[in-house]
KEZAMAR-392462 format. One line per field, with one value per atom (N, C-alpha, C): residue number from 1; residue in three letters; chain; atom name; x, y, z. Coordinates in pm, whole numbers, plus 50000, padded with zeros to 5 digits. Each point is the difference from the previous one (the first is absolute). Last residue first. Layout:
<rs>
k: [NUM:...]
r: [ALA:...]
c: [A:...]
a: [CA:...]
u: [X:...]
v: [Y:...]
w: [Z:...]
</rs>
This chain:
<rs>
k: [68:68:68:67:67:67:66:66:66:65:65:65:64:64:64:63:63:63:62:62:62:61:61:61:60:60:60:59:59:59:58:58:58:57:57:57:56:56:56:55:55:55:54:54:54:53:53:53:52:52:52:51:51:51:50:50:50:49:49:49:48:48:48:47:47:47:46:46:46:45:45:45:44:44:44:43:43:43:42:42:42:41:41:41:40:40:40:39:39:39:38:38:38:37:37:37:36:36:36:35:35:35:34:34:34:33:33:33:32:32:32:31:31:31:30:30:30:29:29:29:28:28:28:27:27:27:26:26:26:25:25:25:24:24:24:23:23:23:22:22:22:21:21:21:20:20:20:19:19:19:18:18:18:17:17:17:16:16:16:15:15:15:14:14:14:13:13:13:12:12:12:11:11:11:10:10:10:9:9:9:8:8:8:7:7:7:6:6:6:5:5:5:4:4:4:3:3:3:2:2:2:1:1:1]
r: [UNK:UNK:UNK:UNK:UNK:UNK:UNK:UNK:UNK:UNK:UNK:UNK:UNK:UNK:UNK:UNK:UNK:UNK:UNK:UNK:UNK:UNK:UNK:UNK:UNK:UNK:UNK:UNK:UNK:UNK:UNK:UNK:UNK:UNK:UNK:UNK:UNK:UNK:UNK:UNK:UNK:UNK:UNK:UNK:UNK:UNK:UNK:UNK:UNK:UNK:UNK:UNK:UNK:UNK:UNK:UNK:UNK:UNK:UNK:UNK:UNK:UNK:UNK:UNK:UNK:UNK:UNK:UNK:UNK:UNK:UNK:UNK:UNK:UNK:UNK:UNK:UNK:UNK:UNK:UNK:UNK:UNK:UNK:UNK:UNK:UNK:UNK:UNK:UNK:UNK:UNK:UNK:UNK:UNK:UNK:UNK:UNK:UNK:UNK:UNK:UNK:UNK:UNK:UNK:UNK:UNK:UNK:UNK:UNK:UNK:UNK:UNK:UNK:UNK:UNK:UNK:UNK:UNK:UNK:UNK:UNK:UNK:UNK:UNK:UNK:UNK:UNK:UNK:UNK:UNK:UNK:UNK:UNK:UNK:UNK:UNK:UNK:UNK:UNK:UNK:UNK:UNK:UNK:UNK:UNK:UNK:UNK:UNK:UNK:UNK:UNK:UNK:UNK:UNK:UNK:UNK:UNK:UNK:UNK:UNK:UNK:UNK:UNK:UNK:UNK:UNK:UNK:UNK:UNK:UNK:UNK:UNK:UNK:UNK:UNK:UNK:UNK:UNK:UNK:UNK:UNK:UNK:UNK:UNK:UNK:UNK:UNK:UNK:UNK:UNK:UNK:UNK:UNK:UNK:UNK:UNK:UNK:UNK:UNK:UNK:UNK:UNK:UNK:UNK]
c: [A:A:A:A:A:A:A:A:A:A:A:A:A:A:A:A:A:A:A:A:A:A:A:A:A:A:A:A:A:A:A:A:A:A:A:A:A:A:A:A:A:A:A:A:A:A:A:A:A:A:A:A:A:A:A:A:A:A:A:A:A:A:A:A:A:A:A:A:A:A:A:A:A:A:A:A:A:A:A:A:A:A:A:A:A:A:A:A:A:A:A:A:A:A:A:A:A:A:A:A:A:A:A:A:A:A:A:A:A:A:A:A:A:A:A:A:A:A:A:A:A:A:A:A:A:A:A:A:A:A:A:A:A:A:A:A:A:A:A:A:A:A:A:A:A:A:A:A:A:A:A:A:A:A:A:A:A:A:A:A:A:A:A:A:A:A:A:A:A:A:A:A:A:A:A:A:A:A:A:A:A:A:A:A:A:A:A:A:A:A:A:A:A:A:A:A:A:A:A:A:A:A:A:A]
a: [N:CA:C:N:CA:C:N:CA:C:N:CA:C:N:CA:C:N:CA:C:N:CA:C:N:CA:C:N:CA:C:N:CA:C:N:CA:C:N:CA:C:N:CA:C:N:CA:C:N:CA:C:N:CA:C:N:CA:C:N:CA:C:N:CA:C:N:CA:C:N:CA:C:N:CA:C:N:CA:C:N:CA:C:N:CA:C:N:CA:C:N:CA:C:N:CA:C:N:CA:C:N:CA:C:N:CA:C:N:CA:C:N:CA:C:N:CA:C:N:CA:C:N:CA:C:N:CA:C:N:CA:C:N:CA:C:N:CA:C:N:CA:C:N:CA:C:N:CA:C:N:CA:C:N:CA:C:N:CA:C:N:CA:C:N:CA:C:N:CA:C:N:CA:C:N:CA:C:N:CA:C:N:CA:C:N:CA:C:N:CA:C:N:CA:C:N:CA:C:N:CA:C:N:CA:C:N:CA:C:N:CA:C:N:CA:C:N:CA:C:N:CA:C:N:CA:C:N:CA:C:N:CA:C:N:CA:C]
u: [75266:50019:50012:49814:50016:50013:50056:49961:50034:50008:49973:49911:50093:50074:50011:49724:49967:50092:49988:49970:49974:50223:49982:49997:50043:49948:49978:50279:49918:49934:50486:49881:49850:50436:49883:49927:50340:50077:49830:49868:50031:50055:49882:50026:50085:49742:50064:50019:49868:49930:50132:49773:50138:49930:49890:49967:50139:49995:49984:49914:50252:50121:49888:49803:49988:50080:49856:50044:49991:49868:50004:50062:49974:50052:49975:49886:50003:49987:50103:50004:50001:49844:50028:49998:50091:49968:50038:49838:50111:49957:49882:49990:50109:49926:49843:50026:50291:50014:49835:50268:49882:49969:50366:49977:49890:50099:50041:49947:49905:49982:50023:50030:50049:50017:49817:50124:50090:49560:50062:50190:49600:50007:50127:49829:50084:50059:49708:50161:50071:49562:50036:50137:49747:50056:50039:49863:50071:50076:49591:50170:50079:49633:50044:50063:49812:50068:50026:49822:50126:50085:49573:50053:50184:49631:49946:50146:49883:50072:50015:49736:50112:50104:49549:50039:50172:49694:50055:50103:49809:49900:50040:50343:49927:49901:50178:49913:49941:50402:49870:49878:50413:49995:49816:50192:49998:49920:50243:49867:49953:50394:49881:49905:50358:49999:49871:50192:49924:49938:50292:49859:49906:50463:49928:49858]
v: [45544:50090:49966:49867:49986:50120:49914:50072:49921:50001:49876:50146:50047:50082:49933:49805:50153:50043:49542:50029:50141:49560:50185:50040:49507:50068:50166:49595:50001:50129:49746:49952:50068:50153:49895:49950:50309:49891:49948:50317:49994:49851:50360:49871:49961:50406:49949:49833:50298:49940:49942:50077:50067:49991:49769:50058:50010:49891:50107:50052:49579:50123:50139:49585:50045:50086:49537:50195:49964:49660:50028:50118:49603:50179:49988:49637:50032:50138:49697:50120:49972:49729:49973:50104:49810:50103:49959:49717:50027:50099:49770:50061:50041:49694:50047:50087:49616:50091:50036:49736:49947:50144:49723:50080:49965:49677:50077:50117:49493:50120:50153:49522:49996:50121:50009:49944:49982:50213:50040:49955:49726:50175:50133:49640:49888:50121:50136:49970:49923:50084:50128:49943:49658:50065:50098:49815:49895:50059:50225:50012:49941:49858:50118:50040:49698:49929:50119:50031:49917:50021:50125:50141:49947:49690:50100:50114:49682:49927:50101:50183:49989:49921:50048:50113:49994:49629:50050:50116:49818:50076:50019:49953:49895:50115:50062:49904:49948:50308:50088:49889:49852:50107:50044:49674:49969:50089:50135:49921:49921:50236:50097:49958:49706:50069:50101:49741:49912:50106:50216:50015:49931:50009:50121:49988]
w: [22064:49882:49843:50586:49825:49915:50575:49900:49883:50604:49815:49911:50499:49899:49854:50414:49962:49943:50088:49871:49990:50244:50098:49828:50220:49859:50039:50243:50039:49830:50129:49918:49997:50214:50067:49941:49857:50030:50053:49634:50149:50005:49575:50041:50116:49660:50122:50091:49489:50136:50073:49466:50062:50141:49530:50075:50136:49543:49974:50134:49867:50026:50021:50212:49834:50064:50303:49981:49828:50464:49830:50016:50396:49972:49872:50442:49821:49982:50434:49997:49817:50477:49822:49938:50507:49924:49882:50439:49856:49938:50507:49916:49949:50318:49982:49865:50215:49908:49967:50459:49879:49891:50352:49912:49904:50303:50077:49893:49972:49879:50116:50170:49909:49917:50403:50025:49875:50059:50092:49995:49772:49958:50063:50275:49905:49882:50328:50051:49872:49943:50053:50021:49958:49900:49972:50401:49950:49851:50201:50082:49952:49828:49960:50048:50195:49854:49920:50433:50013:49889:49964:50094:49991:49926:49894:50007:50354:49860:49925:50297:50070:49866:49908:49978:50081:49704:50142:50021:49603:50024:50168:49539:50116:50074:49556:50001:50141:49925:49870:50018:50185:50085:49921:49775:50114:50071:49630:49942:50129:50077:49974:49973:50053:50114:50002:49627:50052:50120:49752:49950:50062:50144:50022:49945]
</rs>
């Protein structure tokens, strides 16, 4: 794959140019089917002394967060 890009990234013929990246488009294609764009990195703090709602979605719904 790298030979394939360092190739592709160097030759000044635009058809070669076009080939050799197809070449790795498929190759990309064949070996790495699943490609993971994205991870959630969910970090939660609390204190017993703040009080708040805590949703199955992870997502932060802070209009009832109160400290007492």
């Amino acid at each position: 794959m790298t030979d394939l890009l360092v190739e592709a990234r160097t030759a000044t013929d635009h058809a070669k140019r076009a080939d050799l990246y197809h070449r790795a488009q498929d190759r990309v294609g064949t070996q790495a089917p699943m490609l993971f764009l994205h991870f959630d990195a969910i970090i939660q703090a609390s204190t017993a002394k703040l009080h708040w709602t805590q949703y199955p979605d992870a997502v932060f719904r802070l209009f009832d967060a109160h400290i007492t």
